[in-house]
Structure formats: C-alpha cells, structure tokens
C-alpha positions as CSV (number, residue, x, y, z in Angstrom):
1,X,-12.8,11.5,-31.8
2,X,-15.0,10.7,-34.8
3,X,-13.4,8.3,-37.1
4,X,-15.4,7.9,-40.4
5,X,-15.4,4.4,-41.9
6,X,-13.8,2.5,-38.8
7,X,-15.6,-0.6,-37.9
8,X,-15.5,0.2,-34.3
9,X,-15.7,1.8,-31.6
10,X,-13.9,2.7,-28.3
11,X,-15.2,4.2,-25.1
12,X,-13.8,4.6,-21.9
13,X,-15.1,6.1,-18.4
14,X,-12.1,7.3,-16.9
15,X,-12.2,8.4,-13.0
16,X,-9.2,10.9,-11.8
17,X,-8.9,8.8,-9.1
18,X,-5.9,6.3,-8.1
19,X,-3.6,4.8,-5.3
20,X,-1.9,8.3,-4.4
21,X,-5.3,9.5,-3.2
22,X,-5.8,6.7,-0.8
23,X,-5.0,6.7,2.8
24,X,-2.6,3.9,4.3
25,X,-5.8,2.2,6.0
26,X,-7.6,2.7,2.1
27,X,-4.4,1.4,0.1
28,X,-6.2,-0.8,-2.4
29,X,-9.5,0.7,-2.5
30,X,-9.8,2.2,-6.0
31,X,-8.4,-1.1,-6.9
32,X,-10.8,-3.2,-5.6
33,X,-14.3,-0.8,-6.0
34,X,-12.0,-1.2,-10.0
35,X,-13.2,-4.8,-9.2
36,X,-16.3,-4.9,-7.9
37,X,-18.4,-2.5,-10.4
38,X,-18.0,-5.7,-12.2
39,X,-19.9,-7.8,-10.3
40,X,-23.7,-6.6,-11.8
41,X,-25.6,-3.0,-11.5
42,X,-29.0,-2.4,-12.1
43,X,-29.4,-3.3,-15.4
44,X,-26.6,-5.9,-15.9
45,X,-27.3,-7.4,-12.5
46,X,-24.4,-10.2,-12.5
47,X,-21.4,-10.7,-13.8
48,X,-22.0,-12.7,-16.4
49,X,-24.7,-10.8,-17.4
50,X,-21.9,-7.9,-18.2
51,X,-19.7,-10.1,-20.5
52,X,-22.3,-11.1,-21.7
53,X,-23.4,-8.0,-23.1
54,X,-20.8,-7.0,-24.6
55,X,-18.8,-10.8,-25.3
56,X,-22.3,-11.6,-27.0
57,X,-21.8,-9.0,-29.8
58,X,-17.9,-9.8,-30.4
59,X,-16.6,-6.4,-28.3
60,X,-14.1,-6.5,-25.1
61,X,-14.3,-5.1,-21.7
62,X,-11.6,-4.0,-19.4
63,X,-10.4,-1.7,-16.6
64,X,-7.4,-0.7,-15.0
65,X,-6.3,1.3,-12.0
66,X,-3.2,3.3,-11.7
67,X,-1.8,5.7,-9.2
68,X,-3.7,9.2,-10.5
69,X,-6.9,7.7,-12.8
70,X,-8.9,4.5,-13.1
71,X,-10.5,3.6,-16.4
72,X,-13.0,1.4,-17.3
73,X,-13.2,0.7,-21.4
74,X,-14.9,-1.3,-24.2
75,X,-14.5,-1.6,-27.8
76,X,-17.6,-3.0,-29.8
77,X,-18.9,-2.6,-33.4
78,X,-20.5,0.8,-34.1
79,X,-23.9,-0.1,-34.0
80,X,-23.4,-1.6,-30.8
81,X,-22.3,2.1,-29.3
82,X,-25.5,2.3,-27.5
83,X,-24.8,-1.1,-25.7
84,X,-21.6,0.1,-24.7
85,X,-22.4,3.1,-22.9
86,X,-25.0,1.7,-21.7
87,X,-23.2,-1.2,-19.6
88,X,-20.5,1.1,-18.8
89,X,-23.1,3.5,-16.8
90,X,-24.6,0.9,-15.3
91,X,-21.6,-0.8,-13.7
92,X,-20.1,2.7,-13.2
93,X,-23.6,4.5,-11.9
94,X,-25.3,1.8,-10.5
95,X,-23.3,-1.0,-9.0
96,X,-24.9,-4.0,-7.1
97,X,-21.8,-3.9,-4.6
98,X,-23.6,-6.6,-2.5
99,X,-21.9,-8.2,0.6
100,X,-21.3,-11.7,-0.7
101,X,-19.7,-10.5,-3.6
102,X,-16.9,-8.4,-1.6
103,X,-16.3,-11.4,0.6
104,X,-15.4,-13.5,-2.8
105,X,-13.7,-10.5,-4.1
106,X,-11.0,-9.9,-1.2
107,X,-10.0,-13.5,-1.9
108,X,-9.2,-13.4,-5.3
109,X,-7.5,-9.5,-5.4
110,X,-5.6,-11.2,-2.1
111,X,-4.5,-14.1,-4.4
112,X,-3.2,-11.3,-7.1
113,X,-1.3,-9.5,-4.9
114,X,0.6,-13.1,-3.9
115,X,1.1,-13.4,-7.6
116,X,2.8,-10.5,-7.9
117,X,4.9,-11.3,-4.7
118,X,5.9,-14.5,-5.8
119,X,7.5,-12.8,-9.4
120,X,10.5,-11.5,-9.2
121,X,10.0,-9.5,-11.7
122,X,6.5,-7.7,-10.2
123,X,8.4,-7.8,-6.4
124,X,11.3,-5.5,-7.7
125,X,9.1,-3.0,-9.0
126,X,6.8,-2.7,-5.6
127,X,10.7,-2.6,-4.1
128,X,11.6,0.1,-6.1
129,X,8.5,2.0,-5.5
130,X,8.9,2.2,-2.2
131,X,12.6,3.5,-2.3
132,X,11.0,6.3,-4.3
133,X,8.0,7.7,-2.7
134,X,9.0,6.1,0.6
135,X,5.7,6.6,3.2
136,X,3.9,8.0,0.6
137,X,1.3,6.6,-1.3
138,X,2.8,6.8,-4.6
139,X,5.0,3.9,-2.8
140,X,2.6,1.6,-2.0
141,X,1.4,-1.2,-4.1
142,X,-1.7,-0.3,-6.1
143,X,-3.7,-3.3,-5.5
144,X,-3.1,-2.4,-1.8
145,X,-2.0,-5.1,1.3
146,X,-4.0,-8.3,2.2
147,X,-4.8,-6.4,5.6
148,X,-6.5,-3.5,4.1
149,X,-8.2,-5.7,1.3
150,X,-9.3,-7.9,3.8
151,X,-10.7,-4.7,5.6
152,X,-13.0,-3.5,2.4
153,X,-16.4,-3.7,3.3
154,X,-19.4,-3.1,0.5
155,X,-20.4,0.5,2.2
156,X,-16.3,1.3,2.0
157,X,-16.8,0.6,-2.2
158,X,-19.9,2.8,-1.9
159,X,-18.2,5.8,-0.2
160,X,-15.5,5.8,-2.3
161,X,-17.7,6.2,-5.4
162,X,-19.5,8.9,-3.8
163,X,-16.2,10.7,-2.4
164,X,-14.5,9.9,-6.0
165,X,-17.0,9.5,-8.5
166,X,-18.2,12.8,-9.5
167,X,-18.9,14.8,-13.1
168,X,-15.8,17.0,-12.4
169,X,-13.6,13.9,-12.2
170,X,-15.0,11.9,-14.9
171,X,-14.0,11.9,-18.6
172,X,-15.8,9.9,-20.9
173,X,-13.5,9.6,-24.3
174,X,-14.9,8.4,-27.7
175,X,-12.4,6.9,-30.6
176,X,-14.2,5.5,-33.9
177,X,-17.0,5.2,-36.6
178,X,-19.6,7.0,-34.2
179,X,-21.7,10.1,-35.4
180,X,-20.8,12.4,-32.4
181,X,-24.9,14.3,-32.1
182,X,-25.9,11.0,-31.7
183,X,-23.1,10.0,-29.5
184,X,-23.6,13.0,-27.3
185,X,-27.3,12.0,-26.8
186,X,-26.6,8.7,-25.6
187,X,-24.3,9.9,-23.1
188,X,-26.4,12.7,-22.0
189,X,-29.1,9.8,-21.4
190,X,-27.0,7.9,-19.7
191,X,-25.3,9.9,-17.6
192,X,-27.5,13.4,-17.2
193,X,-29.2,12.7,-14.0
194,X,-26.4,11.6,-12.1
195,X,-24.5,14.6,-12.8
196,X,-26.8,16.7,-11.4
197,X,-26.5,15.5,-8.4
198,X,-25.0,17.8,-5.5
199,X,-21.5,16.7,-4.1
200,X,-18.5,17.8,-2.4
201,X,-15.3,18.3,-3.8
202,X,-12.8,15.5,-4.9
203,X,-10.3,14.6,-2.4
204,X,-7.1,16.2,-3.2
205,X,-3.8,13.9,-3.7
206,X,-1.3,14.1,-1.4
207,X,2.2,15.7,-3.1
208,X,4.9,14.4,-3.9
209,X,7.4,14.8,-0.9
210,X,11.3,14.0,-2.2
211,X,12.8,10.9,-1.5
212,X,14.6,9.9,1.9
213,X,15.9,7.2,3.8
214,X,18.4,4.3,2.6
215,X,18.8,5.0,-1.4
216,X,19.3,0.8,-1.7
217,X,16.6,-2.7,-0.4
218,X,18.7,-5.5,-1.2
219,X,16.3,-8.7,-0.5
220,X,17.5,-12.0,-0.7
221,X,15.8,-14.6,-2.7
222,X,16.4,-17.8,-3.4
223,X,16.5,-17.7,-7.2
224,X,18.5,-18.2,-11.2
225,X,18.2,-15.0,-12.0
226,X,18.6,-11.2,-9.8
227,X,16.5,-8.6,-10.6
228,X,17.3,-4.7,-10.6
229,X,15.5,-1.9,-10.6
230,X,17.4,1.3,-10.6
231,X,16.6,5.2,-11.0
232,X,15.8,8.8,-9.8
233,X,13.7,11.4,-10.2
234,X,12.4,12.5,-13.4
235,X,10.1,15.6,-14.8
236,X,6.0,15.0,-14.7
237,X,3.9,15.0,-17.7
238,X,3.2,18.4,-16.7
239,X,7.1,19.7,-16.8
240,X,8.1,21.4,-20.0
241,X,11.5,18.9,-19.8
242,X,9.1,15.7,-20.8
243,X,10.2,15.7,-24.4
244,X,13.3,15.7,-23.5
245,X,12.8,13.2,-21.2
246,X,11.3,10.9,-23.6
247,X,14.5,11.1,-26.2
248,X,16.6,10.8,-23.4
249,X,15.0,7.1,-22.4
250,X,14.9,6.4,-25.8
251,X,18.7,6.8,-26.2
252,X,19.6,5.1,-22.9
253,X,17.5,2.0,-23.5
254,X,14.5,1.5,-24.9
255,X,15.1,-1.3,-28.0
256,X,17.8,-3.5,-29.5
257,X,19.1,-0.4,-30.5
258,X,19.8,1.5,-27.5
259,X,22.8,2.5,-25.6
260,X,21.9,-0.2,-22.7
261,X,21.2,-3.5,-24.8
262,X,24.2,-3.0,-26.9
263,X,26.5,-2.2,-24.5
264,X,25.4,-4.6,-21.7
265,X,23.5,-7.4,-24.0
266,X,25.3,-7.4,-27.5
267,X,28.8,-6.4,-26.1
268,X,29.5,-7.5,-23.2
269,X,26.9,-10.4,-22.3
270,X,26.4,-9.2,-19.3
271,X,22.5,-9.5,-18.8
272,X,19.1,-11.4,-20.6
273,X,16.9,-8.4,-20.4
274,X,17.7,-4.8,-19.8
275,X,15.8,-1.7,-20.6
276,X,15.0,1.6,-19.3
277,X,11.4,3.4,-18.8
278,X,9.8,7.0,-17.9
279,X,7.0,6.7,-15.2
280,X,4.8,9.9,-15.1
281,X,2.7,11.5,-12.4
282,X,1.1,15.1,-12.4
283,X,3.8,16.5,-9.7
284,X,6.4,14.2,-10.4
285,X,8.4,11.2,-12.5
286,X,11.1,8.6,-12.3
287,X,13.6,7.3,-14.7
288,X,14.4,4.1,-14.4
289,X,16.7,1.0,-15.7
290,X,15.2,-2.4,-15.5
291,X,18.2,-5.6,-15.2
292,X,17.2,-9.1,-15.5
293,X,20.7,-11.2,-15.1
294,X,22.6,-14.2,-13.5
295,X,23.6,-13.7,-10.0
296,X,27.0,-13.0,-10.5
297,X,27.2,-10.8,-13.0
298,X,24.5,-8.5,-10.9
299,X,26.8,-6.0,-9.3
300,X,28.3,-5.5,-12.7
301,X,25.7,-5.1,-15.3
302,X,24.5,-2.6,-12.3
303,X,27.7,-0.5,-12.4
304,X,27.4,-0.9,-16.1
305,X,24.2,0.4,-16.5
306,X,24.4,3.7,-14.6
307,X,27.8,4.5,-16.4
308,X,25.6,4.5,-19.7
309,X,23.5,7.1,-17.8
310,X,26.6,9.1,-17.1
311,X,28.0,9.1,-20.2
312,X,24.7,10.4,-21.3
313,X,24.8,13.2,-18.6
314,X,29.1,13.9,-19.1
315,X,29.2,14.1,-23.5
316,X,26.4,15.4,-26.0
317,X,24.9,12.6,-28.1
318,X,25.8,12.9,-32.0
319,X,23.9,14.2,-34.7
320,X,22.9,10.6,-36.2
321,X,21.9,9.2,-32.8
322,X,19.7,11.9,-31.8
323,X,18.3,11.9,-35.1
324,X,17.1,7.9,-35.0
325,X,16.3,8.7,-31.3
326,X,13.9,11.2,-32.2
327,X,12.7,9.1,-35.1
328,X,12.1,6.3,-33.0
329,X,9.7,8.6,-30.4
330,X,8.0,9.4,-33.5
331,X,6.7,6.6,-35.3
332,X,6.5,4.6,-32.2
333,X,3.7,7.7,-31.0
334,X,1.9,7.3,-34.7
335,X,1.7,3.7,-34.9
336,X,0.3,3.2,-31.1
337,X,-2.3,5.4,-32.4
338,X,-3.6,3.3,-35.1
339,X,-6.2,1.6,-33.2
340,X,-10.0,3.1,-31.8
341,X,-9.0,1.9,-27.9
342,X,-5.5,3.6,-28.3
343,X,-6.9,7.0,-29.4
344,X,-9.4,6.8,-27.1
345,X,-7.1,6.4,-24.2
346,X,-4.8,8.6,-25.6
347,X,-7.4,11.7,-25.8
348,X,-9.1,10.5,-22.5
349,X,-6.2,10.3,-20.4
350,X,-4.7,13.8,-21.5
351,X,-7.9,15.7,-20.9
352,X,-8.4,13.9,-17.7
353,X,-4.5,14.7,-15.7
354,X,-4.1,17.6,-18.0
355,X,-6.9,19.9,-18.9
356,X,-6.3,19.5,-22.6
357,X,-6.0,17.4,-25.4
358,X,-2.9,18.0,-27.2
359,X,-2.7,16.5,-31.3
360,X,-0.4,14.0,-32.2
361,X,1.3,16.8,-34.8
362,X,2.1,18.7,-31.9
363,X,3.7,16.0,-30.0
364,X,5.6,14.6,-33.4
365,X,6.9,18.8,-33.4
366,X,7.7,18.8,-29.5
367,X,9.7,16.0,-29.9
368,X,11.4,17.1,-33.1
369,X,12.6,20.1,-31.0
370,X,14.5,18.4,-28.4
371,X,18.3,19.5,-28.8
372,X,21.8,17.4,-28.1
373,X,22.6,19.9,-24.9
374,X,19.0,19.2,-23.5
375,X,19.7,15.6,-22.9
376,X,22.9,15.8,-21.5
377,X,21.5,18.7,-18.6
378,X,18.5,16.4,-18.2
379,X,20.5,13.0,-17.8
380,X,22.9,15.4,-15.1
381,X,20.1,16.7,-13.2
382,X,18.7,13.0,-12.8
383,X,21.8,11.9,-11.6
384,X,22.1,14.6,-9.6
385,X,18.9,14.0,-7.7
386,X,20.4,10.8,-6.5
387,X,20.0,7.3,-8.1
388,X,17.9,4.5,-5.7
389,X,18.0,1.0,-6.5
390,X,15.8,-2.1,-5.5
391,X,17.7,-5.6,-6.0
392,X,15.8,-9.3,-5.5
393,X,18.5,-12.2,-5.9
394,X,20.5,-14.8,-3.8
395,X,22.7,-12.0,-2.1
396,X,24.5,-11.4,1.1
397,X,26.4,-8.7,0.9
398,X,25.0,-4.8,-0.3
399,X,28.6,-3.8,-0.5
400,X,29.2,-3.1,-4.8
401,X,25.7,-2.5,-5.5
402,X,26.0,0.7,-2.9
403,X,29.0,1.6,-4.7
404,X,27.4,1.4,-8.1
405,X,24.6,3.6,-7.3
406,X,26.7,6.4,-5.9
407,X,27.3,9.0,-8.0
C-alpha cells in the first residue's frame, strides 16, 4: 500500500499458521519457532545482531502468534526498506535454530506462561477459552504448556517451518513511502528462490466443533479482586452477520459510553472495569463480557451484565443509539488506520484469512448498513447458543453464578 510522502515504512511476513493447527503434543510450537527465528539466521547470525540492524537505524521489530496466523513485522525509515526485508528473510528463511539456543528458549517462554498464570486477569481468559473450544485447540493456551515447551527440540522448530512455512501461506504486506517496482524487486530477491522450492500442502486446521461440557470453571483464588469472563458463540470474520456483530459489541460495551459501563460502573457501582469484546476465527467467534470487581459484588455485576445482553436481544435499540454506535465503529476503524504498521496489518491480515483485501470505504458502508432489528436477532441467537463463563476469585460456592448464566 504505497503511501507517498510518509516517512516510513511497514512490512510484515505473515504465516497462516497458529495454535488451532497444532496437535496437543505440538501446543506451543508456532509460539515458540515465533521465538526462536529470533535468535540469528544466516546473515544476522545472533540476536543482537538483529536488533541491531534494525534498532541501529531508529526502526522496531516485533512478532506475534495467534490462533490462525503468525506475523513477524518492522517499521523503519524508507530508505532503510531494503534492510527490512532483508532481516525479515533471513530470520524467516534462514534461521540459526541451534540447540543451545532452544534450551535457553524453553526457559524463558516457560517463565511467560507463569506470568500469565500468576494474573488474574491473563488466567480467566485461558479459563474461558477452554469453556469454549473445550478439547480443541482453539482452547488451549497459545504459548502452549511447560510439558510440551519443554519437549521442543531444534529439528521440531525446523519441521514446522518446513510443514508451515510455504509461499501459499505466506503474505508479505507493505504500508508507506515505498516505490512499489522497486519494492517488488527486493522482495523477489529475497524471497524468489525459496518459493520455488517443492512442498507439500499446508496442514489443514482442525474445525470448530460446538461447545460441550460444564458451561461454568469457578477457580478459587486467594485474591481483592474476582475476575469474569463470560460469553457464547459469535459469527467469524467470514459470516455476513460480522457487521452486525461489531455494532452490537459496540452498544453492549465497548467505552464509557456503552450500555455495560453505565449501567454497571456509572449507575450502580457495581464493578472497576467491565467491557465486552468480539474474538474472530475463520469458522467461528465468541462474544464476550470481561468483569473486574470486588468479591462480593461478583455474582451480581454477573447477573447484571448478561441482563444488558438480554435487553439487547428482547427490545430494538433507538434511532440515536444506533446512530453513535455506528459512528463510533467508524472513526474508531479510520483513526486505527492512520499509521504505516496499522495498514499494513490491516491489508496483510485480510488477504492472508480471507482471500481479499477489502477498502476501508467499504467497511465504513458495511457498517453504515447495519439495521436496529439486526442487532436484536444477533444478540438472541448469541444467547441462544448458550452463555459459558470462567470466574477466578475467593469463592466457594458456584450456586448464583450458574443461575446468572442461564438463560
């Protein structure tokens, strides 16, 4: 996406591989290879020697792995493009993946996945996961468990490029001042004899299968503060209903402004934080409501919460507030867009899980669309489909937080 007079510019190497793809002895693997490609290639051939490169000329380097994609990205002056895509091959192409490395490496992605047992905040969502996709991998923790991670061997990291790692799941997304014949050129150099390479197919992700077993996972923790998670099942980025789906979480709670903060926050003091999210996957989605409150109010700022969600689902919203709602989606979509790395992800990521790259007009248009009646049949067929809830607090009995979730 060529971007005349911009300073910089962004480029990502995104991989249409994530967590659901794993097996439950692999769980963790694209995480950790997500790792590891940072410890040195053939060119860059230590870690420093990568942040170097691209810390040395003022840019930034990062990654991230989710459940369907893994991207690696940089953002560097425009006459650095060359430098970019060239340590981004490298680490991507040729990683060092040597056995010393992976030793250090289990240790300190072992030390993250404490981390994020130790929050209450981070334990309630791999809680909630799990109530959703339960024995799937779509429920299981992204970064993995220590017993696989301890498992990972350097040849593991080297099969699963090979397995994953292949031109037909592999976008590489430009956002900035770049000249795009020249651009196109240093990809091609970069990349070109790699993707001639033979290779099998990708691994196909396993479906989503719908949810079962105990809708609730009350765990007891010693803490100030409970945590909630709660939700159901919600269209994919690939259903036709994820407009709809967008203004519908926008009503219910995303902002000070939303049906959730001012009931539960502003009217009734009831919680610190409370909000409510979409979380998207090719096949499937979940809507959820996120609770952060004192112990004793818990139960109640539950119950509270999913009666917004059935007032959504039982009476049209008004004119005005679908109106702001709507407007909100809007400019929220046009100002995360301001920035090279954003577009970049933005047109990466929708070429990558969904064949084509659809323009911001067309979203702002798609979401202008969205009717009054849509929101209410989407909020019913969520409900429907069976709230789940994952709670982390000082509790010993399950009894009203079952209650609250039945609908």
């Amino acid at each position: 996406m060529p971007l005349p007079g911009r300073a910089s510019v962004a480029i990502a190497f995104m991989v249409g591989v994530g967590s659901r793809h794993e097996s439950e002895s692999e769980s963790g693997i694209s995480h950790f290879v997500e790792h590891m490609v940072f410890k040195g290639g053939r060119t860059y051939p230590t870690a420093r020697d990568i942040s170097e490169a691209i810390e040395g000329v003022g840019g930034v380097l990062n990654a991230a792995t989710d459940r369907e994609a893994t991207i690696f990205w940089t953002r560097v002056p425009v006459a650095k493009f060359g430098l970019a895509v060239s340590v981004l091959g490298d680490m991507l192409l040729s990683p060092a993946l040597e056995h010393a490395e992976v030793v250090k490496e289990r240790q300190v992605v072992i030390e993250e996945l404490r981390m994020y047992q130790d929050n209450p905040q981070d334990y309630v969502q791999i809680a909630f996961d799990a109530l959703m996709w339960p024995d799937h991998p779509l429920g299981w923790d992204v970064a993995g468990r220590e017993e696989t991670v301890l498992s990972f061997t350097a040849e593991d990291c080297r099969r699963h490029l090979e397995r994953h790692m292949l031109p037909s799941t592999l976008v590489v997304s430009i956002a900035g001042g770049f000249e795009t014949a020249q651009a196109t050129r240093m990809i091609d150099d970069a990349i070109g004899p790699w993707a001639e390479r033979r290779r099998a197919p990708a691994t196909a992700a396993v479906p989503a299968t719908p949810p079962s077993g105990p809708p609730l996972k009350v765990i007891r923790r010693s803490a100030e503060q409970a945590n909630i998670l709660v939700g159901a099942r919600a269209p994919s980025y690939n259903d036709p209903d994820r407009h709809v789906a967008e203004i519908l979480n926008v009503i219910l709670g995303e902002g000070m402004s939303s049906r959730l903060f001012l009931e539960l926050r502003e009217r009734r003091g009831l919680v610190y934080d409370v909000h409510s999210f979409m979380s998207r996957m090719s096949d499937t989605g979940v809507l959820g409501i996120g609770l952060a409150c004192e112990p004793r109010q818990a139960a109640t700022a539950l119950e509270a919460a999913v009666c917004e969600l059935r007032k959504l689902a039982e009476r049209p919203v008004g004119d005005a507030e679908l109106t702001k709602a709507r407007e909100y989606a809007k400019g929220r979509l046009l100002l995360q867009l301001e920035s090279t790395s954003a577009l970049c992800e933005y047109a990466g990521q929708q070429l990558l899980l969904q064949g084509a790259i659809v323009e911001p007009e067309e979203l702002v248009a798609r979401l202008d669309s969205v009717e009054a009646g849509e929101v209410s049949e989407l909020a019913a067929r969520v409900l429907a489909g069976g709230l789940r809830a994952a709670v982390v607090g000082p509790f010993r009995s399950e009894t009203r937080f079952q209650k609250a979730i039945a609908v």
